[in-house]
C-alpha positions in Angstrom: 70.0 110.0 100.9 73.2 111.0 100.8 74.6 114.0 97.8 76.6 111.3 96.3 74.0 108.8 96.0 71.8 111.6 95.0 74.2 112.6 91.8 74.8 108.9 91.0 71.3 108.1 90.9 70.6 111.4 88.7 73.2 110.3 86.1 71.9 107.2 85.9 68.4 108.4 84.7 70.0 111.4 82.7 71.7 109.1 80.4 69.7 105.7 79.1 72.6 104.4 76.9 72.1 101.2 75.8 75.1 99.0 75.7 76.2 95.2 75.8 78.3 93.9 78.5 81.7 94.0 76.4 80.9 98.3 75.7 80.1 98.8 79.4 83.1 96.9 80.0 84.6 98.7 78.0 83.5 102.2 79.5 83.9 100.6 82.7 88.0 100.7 82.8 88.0 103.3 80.7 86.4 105.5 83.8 88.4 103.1 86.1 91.9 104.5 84.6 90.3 108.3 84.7 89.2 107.9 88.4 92.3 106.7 89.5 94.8 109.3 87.8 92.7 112.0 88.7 93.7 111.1 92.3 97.1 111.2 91.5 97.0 114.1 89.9 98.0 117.5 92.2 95.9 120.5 91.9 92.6 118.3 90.1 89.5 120.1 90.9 87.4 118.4 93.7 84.7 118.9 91.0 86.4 117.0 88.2 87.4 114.1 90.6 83.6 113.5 91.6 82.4 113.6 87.9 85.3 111.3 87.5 83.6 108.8 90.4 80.3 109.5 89.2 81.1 108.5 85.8 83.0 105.2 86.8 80.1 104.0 89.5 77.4 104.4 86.3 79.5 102.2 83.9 79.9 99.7 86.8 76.7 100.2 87.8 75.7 99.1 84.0 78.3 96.4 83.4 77.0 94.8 87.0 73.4 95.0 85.7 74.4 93.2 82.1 76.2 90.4 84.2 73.5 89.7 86.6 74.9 90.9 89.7 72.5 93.5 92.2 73.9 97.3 91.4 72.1 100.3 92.4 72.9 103.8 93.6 71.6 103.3 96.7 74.3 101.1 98.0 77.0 104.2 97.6 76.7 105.6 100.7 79.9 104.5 101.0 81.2 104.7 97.5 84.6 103.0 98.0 83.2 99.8 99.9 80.2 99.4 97.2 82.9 99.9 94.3 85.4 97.3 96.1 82.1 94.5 96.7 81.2 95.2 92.9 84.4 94.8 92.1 85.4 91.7 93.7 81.8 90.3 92.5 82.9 90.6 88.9 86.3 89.2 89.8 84.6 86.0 91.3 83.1 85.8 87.5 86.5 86.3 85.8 86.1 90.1 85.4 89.2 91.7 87.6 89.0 94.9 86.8 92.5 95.9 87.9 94.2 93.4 85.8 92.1 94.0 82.9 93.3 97.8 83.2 97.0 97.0 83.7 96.4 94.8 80.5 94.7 97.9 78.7 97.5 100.3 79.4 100.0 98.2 78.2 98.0 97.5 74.3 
């Protein structure tokens, strides 16, 4: 198992929030937007980035689960390729979670 999946899995246990589909949606691109500005931002600890992927992959993880769709740590071996296919499976239910986000920022 890899330390990634390791820490993902862990987070999941450690917190058993219980949410509806719209809250982890919410959470969801709340964490999105976080993840992706702490990339852009220069001299981000390599620390605060991965809690930053941790804590997007468990809402996604979550919203996945409320929607139906087969989510588990496991699959993030390769984080970015299991985030992209969760992704694109929400999108094929009317969930794009990059437009939703651009929508977000502009409210």
């Amino acid at each position: 198992m890899s330390m990634y999946v390791d820490l993902l899995s862990k987070a999941l246990q450690a917190r058993s929030e219980e949410h509806n589909a719209d809250e982890w949606l919410d959470l969801a691109l709340e964490y999105r937007d976080r993840m992706l500005g702490s990339r852009l931002q220069r001299g981000e600890s390599s620390g605060s980035v991965l809690a930053d992927d941790v804590a997007y992959d468990r809402a996604l993880i979550r919203l996945c689960a409320a929607k139906g769709i087969g989510a588990a740590p496991e699959r993030f071996a390769q984080p970015v390729d299991e985030r992209r296919r969760l992704e694109q499976e929400l999108a094929a239910m009317d969930l794009d979670l990059s437009a939703l986000g651009r929508i977000r920022r502009r409210i």
